[in-house]
C-alpha positions as a LaTeX table, in Angstrom:
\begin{tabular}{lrrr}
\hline
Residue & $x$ (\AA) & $y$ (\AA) & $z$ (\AA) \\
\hline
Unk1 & 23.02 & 6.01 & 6.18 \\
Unk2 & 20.23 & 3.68 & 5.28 \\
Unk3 & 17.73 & 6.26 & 3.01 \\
Unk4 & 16.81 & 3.46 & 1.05 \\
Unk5 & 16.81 & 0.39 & 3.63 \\
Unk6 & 13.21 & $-0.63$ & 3.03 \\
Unk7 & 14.05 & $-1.01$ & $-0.36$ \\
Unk8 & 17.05 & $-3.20$ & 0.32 \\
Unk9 & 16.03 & $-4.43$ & 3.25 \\
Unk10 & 12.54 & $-5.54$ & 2.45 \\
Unk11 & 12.04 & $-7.89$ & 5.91 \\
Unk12 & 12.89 & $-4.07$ & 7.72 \\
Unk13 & 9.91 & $-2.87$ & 6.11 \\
Unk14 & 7.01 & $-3.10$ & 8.81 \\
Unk15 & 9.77 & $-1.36$ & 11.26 \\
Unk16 & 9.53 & 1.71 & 12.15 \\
Unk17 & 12.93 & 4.04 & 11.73 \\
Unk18 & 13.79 & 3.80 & 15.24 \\
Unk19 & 13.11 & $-0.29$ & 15.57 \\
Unk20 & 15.50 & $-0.04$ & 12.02 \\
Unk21 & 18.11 & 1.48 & 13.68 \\
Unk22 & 17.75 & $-0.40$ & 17.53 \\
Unk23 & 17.78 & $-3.92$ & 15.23 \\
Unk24 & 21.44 & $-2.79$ & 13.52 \\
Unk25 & 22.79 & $-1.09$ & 16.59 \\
Unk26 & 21.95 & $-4.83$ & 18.09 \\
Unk27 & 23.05 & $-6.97$ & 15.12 \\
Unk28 & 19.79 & $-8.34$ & 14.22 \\
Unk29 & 19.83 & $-6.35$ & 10.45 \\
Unk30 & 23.31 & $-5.61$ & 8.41 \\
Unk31 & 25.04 & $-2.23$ & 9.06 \\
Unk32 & 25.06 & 0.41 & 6.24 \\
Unk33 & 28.26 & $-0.86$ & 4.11 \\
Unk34 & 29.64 & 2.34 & 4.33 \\
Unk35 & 29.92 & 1.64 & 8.25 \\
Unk36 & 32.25 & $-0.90$ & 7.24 \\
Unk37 & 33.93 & 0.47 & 4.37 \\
Unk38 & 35.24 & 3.75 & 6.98 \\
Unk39 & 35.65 & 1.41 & 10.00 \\
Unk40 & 33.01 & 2.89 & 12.02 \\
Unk41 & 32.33 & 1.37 & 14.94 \\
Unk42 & 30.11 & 1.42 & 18.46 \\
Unk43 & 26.88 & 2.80 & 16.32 \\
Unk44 & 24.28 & 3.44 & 18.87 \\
Unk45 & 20.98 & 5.12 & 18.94 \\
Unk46 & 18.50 & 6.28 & 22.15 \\
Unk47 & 15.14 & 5.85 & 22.66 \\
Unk48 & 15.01 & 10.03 & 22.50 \\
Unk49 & 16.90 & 9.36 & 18.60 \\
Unk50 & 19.81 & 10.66 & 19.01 \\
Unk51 & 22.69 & 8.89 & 17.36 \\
Unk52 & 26.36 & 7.94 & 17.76 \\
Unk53 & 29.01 & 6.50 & 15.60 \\
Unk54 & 32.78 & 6.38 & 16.49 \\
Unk55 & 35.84 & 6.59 & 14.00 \\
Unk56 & 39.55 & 5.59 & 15.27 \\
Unk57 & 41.58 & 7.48 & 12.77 \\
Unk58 & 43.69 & 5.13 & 10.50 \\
Unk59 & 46.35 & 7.32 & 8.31 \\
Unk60 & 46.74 & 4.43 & 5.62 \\
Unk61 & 42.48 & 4.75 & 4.99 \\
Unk62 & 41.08 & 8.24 & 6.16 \\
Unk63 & 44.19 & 10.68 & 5.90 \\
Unk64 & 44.51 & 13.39 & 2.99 \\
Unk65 & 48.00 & 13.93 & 1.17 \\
Unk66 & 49.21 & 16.60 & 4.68 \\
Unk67 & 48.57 & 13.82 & 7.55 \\
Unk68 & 45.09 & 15.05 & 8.71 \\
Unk69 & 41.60 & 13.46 & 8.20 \\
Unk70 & 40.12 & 13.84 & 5.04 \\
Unk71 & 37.45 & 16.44 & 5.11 \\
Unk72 & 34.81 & 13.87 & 3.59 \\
Unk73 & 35.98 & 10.90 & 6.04 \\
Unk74 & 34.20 & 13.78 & 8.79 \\
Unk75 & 31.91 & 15.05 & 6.39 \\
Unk76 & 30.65 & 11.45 & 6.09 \\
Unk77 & 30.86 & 10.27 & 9.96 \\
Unk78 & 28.55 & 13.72 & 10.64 \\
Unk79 & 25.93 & 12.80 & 7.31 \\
Unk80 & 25.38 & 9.19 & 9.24 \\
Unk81 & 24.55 & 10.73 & 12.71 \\
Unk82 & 22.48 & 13.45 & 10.98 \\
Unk83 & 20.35 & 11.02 & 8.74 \\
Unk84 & 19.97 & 8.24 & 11.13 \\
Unk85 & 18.93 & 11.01 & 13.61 \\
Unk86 & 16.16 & 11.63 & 10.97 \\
Unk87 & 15.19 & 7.69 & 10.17 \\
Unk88 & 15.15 & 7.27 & 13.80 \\
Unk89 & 11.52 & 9.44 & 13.55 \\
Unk90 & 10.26 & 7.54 & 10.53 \\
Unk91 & 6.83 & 5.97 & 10.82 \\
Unk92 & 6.94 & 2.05 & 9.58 \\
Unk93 & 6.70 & 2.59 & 5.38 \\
Unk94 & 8.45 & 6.27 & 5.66 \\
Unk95 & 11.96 & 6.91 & 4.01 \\
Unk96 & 13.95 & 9.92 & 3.35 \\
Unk97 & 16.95 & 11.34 & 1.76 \\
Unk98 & 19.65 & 14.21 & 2.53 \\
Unk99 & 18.76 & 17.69 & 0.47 \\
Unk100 & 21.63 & 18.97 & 2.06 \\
Unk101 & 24.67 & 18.72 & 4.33 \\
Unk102 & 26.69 & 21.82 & 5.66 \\
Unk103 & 29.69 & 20.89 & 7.82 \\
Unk104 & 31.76 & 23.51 & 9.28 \\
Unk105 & 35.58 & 22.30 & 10.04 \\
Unk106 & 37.05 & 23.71 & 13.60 \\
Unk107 & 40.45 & 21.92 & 13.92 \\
Unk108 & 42.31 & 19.25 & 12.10 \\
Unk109 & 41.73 & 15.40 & 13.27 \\
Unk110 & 44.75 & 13.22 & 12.90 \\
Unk111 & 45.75 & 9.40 & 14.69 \\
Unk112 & 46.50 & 11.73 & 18.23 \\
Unk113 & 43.05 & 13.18 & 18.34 \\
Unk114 & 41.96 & 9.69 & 19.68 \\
Unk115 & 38.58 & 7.93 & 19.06 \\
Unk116 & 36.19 & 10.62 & 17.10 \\
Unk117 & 32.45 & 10.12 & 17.94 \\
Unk118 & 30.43 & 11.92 & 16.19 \\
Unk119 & 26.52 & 13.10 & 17.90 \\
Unk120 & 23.43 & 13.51 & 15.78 \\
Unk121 & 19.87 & 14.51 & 16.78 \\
Unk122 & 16.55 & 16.11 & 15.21 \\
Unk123 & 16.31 & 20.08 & 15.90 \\
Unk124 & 12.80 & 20.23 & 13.87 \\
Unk125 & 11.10 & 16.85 & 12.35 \\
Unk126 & 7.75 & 18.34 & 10.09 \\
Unk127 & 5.39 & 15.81 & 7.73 \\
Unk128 & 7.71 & 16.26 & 4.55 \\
Unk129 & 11.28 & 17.60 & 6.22 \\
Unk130 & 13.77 & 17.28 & 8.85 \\
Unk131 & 16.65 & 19.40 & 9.57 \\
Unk132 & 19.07 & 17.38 & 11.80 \\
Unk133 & 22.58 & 18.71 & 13.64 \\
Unk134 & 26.03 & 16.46 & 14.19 \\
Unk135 & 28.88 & 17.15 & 16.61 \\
Unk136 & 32.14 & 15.65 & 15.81 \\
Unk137 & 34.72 & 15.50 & 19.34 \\
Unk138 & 37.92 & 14.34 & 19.62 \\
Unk139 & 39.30 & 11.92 & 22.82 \\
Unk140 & 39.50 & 14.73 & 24.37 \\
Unk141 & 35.83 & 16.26 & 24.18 \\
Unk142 & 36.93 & 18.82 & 21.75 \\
Unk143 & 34.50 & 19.91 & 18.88 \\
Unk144 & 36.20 & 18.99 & 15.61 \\
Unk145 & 33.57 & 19.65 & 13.09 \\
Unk146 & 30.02 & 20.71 & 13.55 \\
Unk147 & 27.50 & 20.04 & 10.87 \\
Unk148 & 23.67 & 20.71 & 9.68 \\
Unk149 & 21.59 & 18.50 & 7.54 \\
Unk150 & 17.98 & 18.87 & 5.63 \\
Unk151 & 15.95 & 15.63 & 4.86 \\
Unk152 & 13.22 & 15.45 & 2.75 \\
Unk153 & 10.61 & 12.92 & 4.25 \\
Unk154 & 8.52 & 10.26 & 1.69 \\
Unk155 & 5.10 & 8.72 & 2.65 \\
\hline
\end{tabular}
């Protein structure tokens, strides 16, 4: 999400990453535009940092060519959780940016999976890196994907 918000968002700057994230979660800064480019919706984060986002699966924006959700619509609802799990430990004047993102795929999404919502929280936060894990569920509490992410932290 936003790795590059103080540089966009220059009246964010003296926030911390969690005071970032509480201020868009309450409307008081913009939302990422890819937020509104996917649809997400009910974005969230806890005083703890973890993170939710939720996705209602719309065939005519987020299906592939055989009716299921496109692997990046998931890959990218699981990279948001994951990095704003990460911002949400950011000291005021800190950024980051994704080295990686490994998703693993369990079962297909489609419209009758329901409302995804998609979990992300810090396993390990050092000075320079984070890694950071994402759950995707269906409706129905099922794990749909399952992902792992590695920040690299800036001073």
């Amino acid at each position: 999400m936003p790795a590059s918000m103080t540089q966009t968002q220059p009246h964010a700057a003296p926030m911390d990453g969690l005071a970032q994230l509480r201020a868009m979660a309450e409307g008081h800064l913009p939302p990422a535009p890819v937020a509104a480019t996917l649809g997400m919706r009910g974005f969230a984060v806890s005083e703890t940092g973890r993170v939710t986002v939720e996705l209602v699966p719309d065939p005519a924006r987020h299906d592939n060519p055989l009716g299921t959700v496109h692997g990046g619509v998931l890959s990218t609802l699981l990279d948001t959780v994951c990095g704003c799990a990460v911002h949400a430990t950011l000291a005021a004047g800190e950024t980051y940016t994704s080295l990686d993102l490994t998703v693993k795929f369990l079962r297909p999404a489609t419209v009758a999976s329901g409302v995804l919502r998609a979990e992300g929280t810090v396993i390990q936060r050092g000075r320079r890196t984070a890694l950071a894990e994402g759950r995707l569920t269906d409706a129905a509490g099922r794990l749909v994907a399952y992902a792992t992410s590695s920040c690299m932290i800036f001073a």
